[in-house]
N, C-alpha and C positions, 0 to 999 in steps of 0.2 A: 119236615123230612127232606124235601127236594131243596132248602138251603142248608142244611147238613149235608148235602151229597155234592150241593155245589160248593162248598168250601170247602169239603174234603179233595174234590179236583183239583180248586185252586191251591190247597196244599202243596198235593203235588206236581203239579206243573213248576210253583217255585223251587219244591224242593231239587226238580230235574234240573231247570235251568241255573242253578246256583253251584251241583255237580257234576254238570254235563261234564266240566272239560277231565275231570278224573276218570269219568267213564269212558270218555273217548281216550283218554292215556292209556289205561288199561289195558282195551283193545288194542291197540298201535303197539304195544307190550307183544300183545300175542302174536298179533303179523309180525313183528321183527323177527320172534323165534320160528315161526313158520318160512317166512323171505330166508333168515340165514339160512336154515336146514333145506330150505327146496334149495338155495343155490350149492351145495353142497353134494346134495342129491345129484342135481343135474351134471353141475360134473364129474363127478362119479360116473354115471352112468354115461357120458361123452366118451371121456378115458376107458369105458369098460368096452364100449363098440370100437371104439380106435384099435383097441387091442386084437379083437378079431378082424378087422382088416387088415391090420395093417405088421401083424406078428408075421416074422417067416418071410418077408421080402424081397431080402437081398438074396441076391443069386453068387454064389461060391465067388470069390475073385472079383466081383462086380458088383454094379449099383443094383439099385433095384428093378425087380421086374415089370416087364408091359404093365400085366396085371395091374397096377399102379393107376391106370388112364380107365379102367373100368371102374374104380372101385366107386368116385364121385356118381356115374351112373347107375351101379346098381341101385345106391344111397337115392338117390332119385326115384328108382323104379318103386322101393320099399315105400316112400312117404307119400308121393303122389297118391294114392288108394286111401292113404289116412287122411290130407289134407282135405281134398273135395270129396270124399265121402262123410265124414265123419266131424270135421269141425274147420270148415274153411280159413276162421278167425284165427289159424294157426299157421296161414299162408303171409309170406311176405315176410317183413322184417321187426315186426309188432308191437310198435310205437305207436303208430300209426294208429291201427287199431284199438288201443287204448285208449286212444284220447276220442277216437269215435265212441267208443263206451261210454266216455265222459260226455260229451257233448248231446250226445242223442239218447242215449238207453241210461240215462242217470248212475253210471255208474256199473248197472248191472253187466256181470260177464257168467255164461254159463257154466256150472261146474266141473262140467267133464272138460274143459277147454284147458287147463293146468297139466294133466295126466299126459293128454297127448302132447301138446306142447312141448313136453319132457322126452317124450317118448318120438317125435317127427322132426323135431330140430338135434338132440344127439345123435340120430343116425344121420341127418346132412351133413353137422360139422364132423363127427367120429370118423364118416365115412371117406372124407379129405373135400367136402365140398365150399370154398371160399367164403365164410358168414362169421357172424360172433358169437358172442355170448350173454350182452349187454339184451337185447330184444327181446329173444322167449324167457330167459330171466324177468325181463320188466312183467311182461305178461304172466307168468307166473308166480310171481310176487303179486300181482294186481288181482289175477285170480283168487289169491288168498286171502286178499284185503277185503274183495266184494264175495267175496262165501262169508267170511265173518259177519259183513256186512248185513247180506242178507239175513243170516241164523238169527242176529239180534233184531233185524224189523228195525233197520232203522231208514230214517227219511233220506229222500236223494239228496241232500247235500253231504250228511254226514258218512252216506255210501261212498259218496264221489271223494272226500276226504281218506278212506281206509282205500279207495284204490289207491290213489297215489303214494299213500304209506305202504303198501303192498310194494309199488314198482320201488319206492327209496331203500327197504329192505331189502331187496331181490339184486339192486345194484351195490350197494354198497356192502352185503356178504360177498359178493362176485368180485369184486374188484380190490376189497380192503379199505374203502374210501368211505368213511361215513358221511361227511361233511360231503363230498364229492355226488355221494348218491342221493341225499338229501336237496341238493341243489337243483341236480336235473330234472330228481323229479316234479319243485316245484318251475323249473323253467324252461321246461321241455312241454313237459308232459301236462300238467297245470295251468300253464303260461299268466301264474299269476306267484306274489308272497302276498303274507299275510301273517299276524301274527299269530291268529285262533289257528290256522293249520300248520306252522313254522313247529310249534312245541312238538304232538304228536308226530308231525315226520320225520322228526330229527331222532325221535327215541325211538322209531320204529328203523330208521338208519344206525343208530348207535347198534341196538340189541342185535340188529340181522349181521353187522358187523363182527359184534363180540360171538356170535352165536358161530358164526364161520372159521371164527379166530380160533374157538374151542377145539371143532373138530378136524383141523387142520391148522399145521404151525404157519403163521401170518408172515409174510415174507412180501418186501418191494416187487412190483411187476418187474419193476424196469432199474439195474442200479448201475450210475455210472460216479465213481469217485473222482473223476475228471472233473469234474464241474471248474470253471474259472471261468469267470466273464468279466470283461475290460471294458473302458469305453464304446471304443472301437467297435465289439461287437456289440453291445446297445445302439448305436448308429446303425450297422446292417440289419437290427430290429426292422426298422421303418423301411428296409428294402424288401425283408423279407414279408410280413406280414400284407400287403398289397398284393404280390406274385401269389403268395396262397391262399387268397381272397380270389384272386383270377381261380387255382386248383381248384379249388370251391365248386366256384360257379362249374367250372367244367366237368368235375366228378359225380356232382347231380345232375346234369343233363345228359353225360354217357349213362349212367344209371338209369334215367325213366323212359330214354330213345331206346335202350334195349329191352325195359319191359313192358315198352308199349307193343317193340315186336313183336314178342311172347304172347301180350294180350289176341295180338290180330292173327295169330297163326292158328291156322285152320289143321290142327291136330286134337286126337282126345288131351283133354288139357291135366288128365291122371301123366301123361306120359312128358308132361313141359316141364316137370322139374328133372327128370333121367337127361335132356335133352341138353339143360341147363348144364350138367355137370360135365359136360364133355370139354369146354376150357380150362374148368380146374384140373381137370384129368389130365390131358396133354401139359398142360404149361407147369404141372404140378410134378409131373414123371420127369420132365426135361432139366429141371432146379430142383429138383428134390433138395429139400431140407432148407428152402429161403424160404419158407414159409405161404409161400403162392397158394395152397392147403389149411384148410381148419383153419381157425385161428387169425394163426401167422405169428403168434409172440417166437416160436421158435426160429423164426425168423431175424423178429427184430436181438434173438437174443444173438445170432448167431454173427449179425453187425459188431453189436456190442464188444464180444470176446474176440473180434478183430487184433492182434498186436499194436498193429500200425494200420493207415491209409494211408496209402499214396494217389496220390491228387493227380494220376495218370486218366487219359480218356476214358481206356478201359472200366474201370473202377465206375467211371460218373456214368457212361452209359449202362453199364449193370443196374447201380441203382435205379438210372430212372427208367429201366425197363423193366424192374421190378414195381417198381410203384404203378405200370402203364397194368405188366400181366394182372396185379392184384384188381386194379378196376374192373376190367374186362372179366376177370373169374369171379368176382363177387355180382357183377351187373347181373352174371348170367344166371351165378348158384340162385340167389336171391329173387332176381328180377323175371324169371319162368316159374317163380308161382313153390320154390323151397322154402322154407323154414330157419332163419337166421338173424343176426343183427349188421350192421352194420357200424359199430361205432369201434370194434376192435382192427375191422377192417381197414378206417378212416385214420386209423392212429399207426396203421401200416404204412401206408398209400404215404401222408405226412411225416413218416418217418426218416422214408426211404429219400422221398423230395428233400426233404431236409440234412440231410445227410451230404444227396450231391448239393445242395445249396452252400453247404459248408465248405467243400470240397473245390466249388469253383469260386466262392467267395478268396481263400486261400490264394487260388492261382491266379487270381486277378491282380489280388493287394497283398500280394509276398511280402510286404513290407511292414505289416498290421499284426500286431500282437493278437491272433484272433482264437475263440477257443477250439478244444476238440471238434470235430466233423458231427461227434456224437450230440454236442449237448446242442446242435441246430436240429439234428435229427426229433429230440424232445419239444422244442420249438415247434418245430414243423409239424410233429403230432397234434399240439394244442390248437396250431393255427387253422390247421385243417377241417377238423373237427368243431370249430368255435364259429367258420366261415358258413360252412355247410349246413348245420344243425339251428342256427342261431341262438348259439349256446355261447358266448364268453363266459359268463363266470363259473358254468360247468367247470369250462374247461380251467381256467386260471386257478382253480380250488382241487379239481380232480388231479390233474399232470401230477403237479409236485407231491399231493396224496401217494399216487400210484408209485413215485420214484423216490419217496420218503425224504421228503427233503423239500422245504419251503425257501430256501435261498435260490432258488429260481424263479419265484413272482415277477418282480420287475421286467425283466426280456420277457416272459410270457404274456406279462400283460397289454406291456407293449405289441407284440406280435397278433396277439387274441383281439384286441380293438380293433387294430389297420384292418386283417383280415374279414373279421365281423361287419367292419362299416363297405368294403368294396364288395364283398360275395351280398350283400342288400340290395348295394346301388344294383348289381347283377341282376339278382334274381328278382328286382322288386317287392324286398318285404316276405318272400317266399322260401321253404327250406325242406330240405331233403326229408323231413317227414311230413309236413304241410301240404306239399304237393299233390300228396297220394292222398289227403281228405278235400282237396280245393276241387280235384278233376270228380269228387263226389258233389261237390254243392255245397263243401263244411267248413266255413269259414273261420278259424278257431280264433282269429287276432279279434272278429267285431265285437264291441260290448255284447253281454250275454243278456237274451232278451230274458222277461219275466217267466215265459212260460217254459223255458227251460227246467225250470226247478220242480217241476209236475210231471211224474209219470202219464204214459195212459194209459194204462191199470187205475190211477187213481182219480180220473175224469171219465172211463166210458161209464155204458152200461153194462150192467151183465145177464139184464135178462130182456131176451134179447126173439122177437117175434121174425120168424122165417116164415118163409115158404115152400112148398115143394115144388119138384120141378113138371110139374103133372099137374099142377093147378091151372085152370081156365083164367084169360084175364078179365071174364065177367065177374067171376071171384074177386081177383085181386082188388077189381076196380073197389067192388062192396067194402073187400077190407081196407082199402086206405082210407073210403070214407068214414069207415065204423072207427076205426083207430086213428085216423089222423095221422099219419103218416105217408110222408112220400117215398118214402124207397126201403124195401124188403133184400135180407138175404137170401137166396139160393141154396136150399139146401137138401142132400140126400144121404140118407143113409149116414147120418151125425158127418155128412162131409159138406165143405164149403164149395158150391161149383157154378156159382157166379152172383149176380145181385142183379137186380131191375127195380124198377124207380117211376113215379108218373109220366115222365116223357118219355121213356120206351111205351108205355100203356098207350099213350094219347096218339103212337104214331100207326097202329092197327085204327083203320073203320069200329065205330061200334057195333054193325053188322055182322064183323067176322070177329069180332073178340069171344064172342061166346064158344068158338070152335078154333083157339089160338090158344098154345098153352104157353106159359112163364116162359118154358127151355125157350121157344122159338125166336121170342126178341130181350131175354137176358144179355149182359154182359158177362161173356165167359171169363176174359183175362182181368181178373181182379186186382186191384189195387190194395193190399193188405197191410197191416201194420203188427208190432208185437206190444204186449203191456209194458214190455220194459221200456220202451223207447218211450223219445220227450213228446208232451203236449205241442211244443212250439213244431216237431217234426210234422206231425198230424196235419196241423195248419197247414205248413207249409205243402204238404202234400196236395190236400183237398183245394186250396187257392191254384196250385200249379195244372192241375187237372181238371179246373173249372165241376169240383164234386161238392155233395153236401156230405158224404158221409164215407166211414170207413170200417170195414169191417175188421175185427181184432181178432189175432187166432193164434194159439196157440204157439211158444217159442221151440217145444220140441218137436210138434206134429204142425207143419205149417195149414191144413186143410181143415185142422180143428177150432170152429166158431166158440170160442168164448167170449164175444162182446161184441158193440160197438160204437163208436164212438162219432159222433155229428158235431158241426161248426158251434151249435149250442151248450154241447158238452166241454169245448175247448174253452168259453167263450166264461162258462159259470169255473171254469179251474182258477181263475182270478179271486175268484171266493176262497177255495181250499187255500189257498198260500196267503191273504191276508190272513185265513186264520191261524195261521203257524204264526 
């Protein structure tokens, strides 16, 4: 019987491993149609809040009203309560956070994190606050990928595969780019290709695509019938792409020096996102309609439908004080703790730079058959964006995606490499989402060690001996010896309220242990972990804190002891993953 049960196993296991990858197509099937329709959703629902702020404006005879320079703050006052109350992973610009999912919690992202998401980042951008669309998209695409993920119980590698099909779905209904969102997701967000995860995200990119395309008629981001390009301007390639390699480096360090400020400001930090929005509000009332607000494509559209430029001062300084105001309003929307992206942003900032690049390219070499003003402005999207993010082939794949039209590879790729290789030398290797997991401790470029691929849900214990906090440590002493163990939870009232361990025991006399209870020499500020995070985190934890062990609790109710996990629990997870 027991080798009829063992070949029935073996069965199946072959049978799994021979159709896994159908099964994980499948799935990727269904995130696509999930990614399209949540991006969809979300715009909708962006455009439905813009409508209520921003209907009724103009004032008889004139521009718009004050009102205008509240509106990014109210939009602040609104989300801040949702952000730090209710699902902080919804703060920032949430790339980032994605790939810490990936990295440390296998994947896993909690479910309610999608709804809001939808709901705290439409009223930033709706409400005219500086951010994108690309980030809580990514995230809510990823959300969908790891809810699937989870419902079928699959292992963290295959979870960490449906996020990233999550976020390719989620960008490339957003943007119309399937090839485009499939790319980032593996070179962003993934920072790896592969063949076994190339299939799945590319159909979970196609479908979220088509799925967008359905519900709304597919139209170029960006269209300029101008396009020509001559030697000449192939040659100012190699000027440009360097300079925006410099914009680069400098747009991510105005960006984290202002939300380092944020971080240090000693206000309720519900109130740093309202606080945030007071640049876009001014600088957004002042230009109304250059897009320094939401978005910004209505901005770049409003370049575009230009007659003419004239390569006058004027002209160049507008632009580059539009590219200066957009940094400055996105550091702030963003970087005080709102809910946005920045890559729609980045293709603003590079637009406008690109633009006067053209502009004073022109007025230099009057003599150079050089192109429209516009199609550097394209350029300078990609370049910016490729410098920053350290994305090139994002970007070389996306641009021409987004502006339907692939006869502009060559100058982009040109541009996207110089810019790429000098924003590196800059930043050393580091990039405008990187940063925000580096100043955590998460290295995402180093080989990924083994214990990454193991939960700790799937190494602790869960049954799990406490103590209470009223216990004598002539007790305790008895019980470590009866049980053999050196350190006990703390706990009352099913709550976690500190841990003690034989060298807190050993440092009372035994004379007074009899009449010394747990509370008196526990450690109160615990050191906690969740099941969804990595084994290799755990480590890390317990080595950096000179501990043996760590207590698990719960990811909804942080104070609720379900487990816990010790260096010996990490140490046998080396076992579970040989035997996968």
């Amino acid at each position: 019987m027991n080798q009829d049960r063992k070949g029935e196993g073996s069965h199946i296991r072959k049978f799994s491993d021979t159709y896994k990858w159908a099964y994980i197509d499948f799935l990727a099937i269904l995130i696509g149609v999930a990614g399209g329709a949540g991006a969809i959703v979300f715009r909708n629902v962006i455009e439905f809040i813009h409508g209520i702020f921003f209907s009724g404006i103009y004032q008889q005879g004139a521009g718009p009203s004050y009102s205008v320079i509240l509106f990014p703050i109210i939009g602040g006052l609104i989300v801040g309560p949702i952000i730090y109350i209710l699902a902080p992973e919804a703060k920032g610009h949430g790339v980032p956070q994605i790939i810490e999912s990936l990295q440390i919690s296998g994947g896993q992202i909690r479910k309610r994190v999608g709804f809001l998401l939808i709901l705290s980042s439409a009223v930033i951008i709706g409400s005219g606050g500086s951010a994108g669309r690309e980030g809580p998209i990514a995230q809510i695409g990823a959300s969908f990928g790891s809810l699937i993920g989870q419902l079928f119980r699959l292992g963290s590698k295959d979870l960490k595969l449906l996020t990233v099909c999550g976020v390719a779905a989620g960008i490339a209904g957003t943007f119309n780019a399937p090839m485009g969102g499939a790319i980032f997701s593996m070179e962003v967000v993934a920072r790896r290709f592969s063949p076994y995860d190339s299939v799945p995200i590319l159909m979970s990119a196609v479908v979220g695509t088509a799925v967008a395309g359905t519900l709304i008629s597919p139209t170029p981001a960006f269209v300029n019938p101008e396009f020509a390009f001559s030697t000449s301007d192939l040659a100012l390639c190699f000027v440009l792409g360097p300079i925006f390699g410099i914009l680069a480096f400098s747009w991510v360090r105005i960006f984290y020096f202002i939300e380092d400020f944020f971080e240090a400001l000693k206000i309720p930090k519900m109130l740093k996102p309202a606080l945030g929005g007071v640049v876009a509000g001014i600088s957004g009332y002042y230009l109304f309609g250059y897009g320094i607000m939401g978005v910004g494509y209505d901005g770049i559209t409003r370049i575009f439908d230009m007659p003419s430029f004239p390569g006058t001062t004027e002209m160049i300084m507008l632009l580059v004080a539009l590219g200066l105001l957009k940094i400055l309003a996105t550091s702030f929307t963003v970087g005080s703790g709102g809910s946005g992206g920045i890559f729609a942003p980045s293709l603003y900032i590079g637009f406008m730079f690109g633009v006067a690049f053209g502009l004073v390219a022109g007025r230099i070499l009057p003599g150079l058959d050089t192109a429209s003003p516009t199609v550097y402005g394209l350029l300078g999207m990609a370049a910016l964006f490729a410098g920053a993010a350290r994305a090139p082939l994002t970007c070389i794949v996306m641009i021409p995606e987004m502006a339907s039209s692939y006869s502009r590879l060559p100058p982009i790729i040109i541009a996207c490499v110089l810019s790429y290789t000098v924003a590196q030398i800059l930043m050393k290797g580091a990039s405008i989402y990187s940063i925000k997991l580096m100043k955590k401790g998460i290295f995402i470029d180093q080989p990924e060690p083994v214990l990454k691929g193991i939960t700790i849900g799937e190494a602790m214990h869960r049954d799990v001996v406490a103590v209470d906090p009223e216990t004598t440590l002539t007790q305790l002493r008895e019980r470590i010896s009866r049980l053999n163990h050196t350190g006990f939870p703390v706990v009352k009232d099913r709550k976690l309220v500190g841990i003690v361990t034989f060298d807190d025991l050993r440092k009372v006399p035994i004379v007074d242990q009899d009449r010394t209870l747990v509370v008196d020499v526990a450690v109160k500020d615990v050191i906690t972990v969740r099941p969804d995070q990595s084994a290799k985190y755990a480590m890390d934890l317990m080595y950096q804190n000179e501990i043996g062990r760590l207590p698990v609790v719960s990811e909804d109710e942080p104070l609720k002891l379900i487990g816990i996990i010790t260096r010996t629990d990490v140490i046998r997870a080396y076992e579970i993953i040989e035997q996968r």
